[in-house]
N, C-alpha and C positions, 0 to 999 in steps of 0.2 A: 354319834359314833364315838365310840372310846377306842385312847392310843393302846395299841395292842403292848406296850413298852411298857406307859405307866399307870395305865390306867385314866387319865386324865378323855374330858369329852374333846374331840379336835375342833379348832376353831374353822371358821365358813372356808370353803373349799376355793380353788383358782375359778373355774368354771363360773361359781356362784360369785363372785366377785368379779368376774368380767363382765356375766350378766347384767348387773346392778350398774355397775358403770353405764354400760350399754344404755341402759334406761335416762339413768341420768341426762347421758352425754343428748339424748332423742330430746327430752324433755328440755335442755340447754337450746334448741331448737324453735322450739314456739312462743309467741308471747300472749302475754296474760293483761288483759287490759293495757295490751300496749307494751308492755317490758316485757326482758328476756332475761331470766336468771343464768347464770351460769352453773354449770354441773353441781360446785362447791354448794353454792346457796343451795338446791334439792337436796342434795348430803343432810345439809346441818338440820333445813325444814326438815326431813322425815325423822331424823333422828328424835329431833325434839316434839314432831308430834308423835310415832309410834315407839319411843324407848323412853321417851320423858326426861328428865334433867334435876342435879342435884344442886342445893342451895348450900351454898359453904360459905362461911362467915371468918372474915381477913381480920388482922389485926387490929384495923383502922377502924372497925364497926362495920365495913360497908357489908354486905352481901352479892357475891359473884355467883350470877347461875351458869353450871357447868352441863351442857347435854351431855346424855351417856351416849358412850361411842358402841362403834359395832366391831371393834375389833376385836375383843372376845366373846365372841356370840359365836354359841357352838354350829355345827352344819346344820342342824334342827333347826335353833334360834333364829339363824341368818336368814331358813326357806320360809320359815313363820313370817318374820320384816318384809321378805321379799316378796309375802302374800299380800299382804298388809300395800309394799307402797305398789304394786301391781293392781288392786283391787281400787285405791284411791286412782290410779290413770284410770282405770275402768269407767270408776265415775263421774270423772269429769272430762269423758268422750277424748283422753287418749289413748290410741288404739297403738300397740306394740308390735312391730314385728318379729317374726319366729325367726 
């Protein structure tokens, strides 16, 4: 969806970011061999597995990898990720509620 104003795509919607939360917060719930991640850690894990992450090189030499965030991820973008990390609870048998 583009802003009727400037034209620009709007970023993901309230709705679709309570959802996503929503998810998280469920998934912040169960444990995985035993641990339980917190919301944050599913944030950064999906990001970093379905947005990927950018390798930026510091003055020092070292190299810092940066996940790409979801915060400008247009309404489209966000329902695509939210396929994405919806489809992975799918398959590893957690079930969402509506």
């Amino acid at each position: 969806m583009k802003c009727p104003t400037c034209g620009r795509n709007q970023t993901r919607s309230t709705e679709q970011n309570k959802r996503y939360w929503k998810i998280l917060s469920l998934l912040a719930l169960i444990e995985i061999k035993g641990i339980r991640y917190d919301s944050e850690s599913w944030h950064e894990y999906f990001k970093f597995k379905f947005l990927g992450a950018d390798d930026i090189k510091l003055p020092n030499g070292k190299v810092l990898v940066r996940v790409k965030s979801t915060t400008n991820l247009d309404v489209g973008e966000f329902a695509e990720y939210m396929t994405q990390v919806e489809v992975w609870c799918n398959d590893h048998n957690v079930y969402l509620e509506e």
